[in-house]
C-alpha positions as CSV (number, residue, x, y, z in Angstrom):
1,X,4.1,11.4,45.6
2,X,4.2,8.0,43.3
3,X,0.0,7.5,44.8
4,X,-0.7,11.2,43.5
5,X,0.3,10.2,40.1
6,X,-1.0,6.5,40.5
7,X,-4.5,8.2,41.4
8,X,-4.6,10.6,38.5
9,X,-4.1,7.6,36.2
10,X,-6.9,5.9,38.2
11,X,-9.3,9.1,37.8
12,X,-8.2,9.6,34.5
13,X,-9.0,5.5,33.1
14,X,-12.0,5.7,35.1
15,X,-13.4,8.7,33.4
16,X,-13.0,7.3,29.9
17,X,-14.4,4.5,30.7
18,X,-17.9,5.9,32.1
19,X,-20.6,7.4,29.9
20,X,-20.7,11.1,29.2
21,X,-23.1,12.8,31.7
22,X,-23.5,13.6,35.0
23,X,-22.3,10.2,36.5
24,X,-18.6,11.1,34.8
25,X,-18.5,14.5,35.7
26,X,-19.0,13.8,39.3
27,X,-16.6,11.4,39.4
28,X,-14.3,13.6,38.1
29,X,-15.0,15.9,40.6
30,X,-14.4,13.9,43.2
31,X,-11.6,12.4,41.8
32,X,-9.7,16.0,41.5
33,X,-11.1,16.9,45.2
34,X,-9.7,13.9,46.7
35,X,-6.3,14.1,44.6
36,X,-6.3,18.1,46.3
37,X,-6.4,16.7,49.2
38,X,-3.8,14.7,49.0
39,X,-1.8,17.3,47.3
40,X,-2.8,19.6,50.4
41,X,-1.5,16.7,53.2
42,X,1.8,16.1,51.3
43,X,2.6,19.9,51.1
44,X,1.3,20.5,54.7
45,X,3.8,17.7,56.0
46,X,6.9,18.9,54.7
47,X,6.6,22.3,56.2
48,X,8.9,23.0,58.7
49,X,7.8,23.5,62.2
50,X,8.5,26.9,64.1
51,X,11.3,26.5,66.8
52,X,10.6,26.7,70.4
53,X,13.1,28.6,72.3
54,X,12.1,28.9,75.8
């Protein structure tokens, strides 16, 4: 959880510090995909596995 946050401050510092135009708002884009991703593994791994009762 602590390198979700860690990366949004990452995204977020890097974004300011580009120029406005394209460059920033892919960036940014990628930023938030890669930080959904994330988001999406850490959720996925604390789901609870179906029993198997054979």
């Amino acid at each position: 959880m602590f390198l979700l946050v860690s990366g949004w401050i990452i995204v977020l510092g890097a974004v300011a510090l580009l120029r406005s135009g394209p460059l920033q708002s892919s960036f940014a884009l990628g930023g938030v995909g890669i930080e959904g991703v994330g988001l999406g593994l850490l959720l996925r791994s604390h789901i609870i596995a179906p029993r198997d009762d054979r």
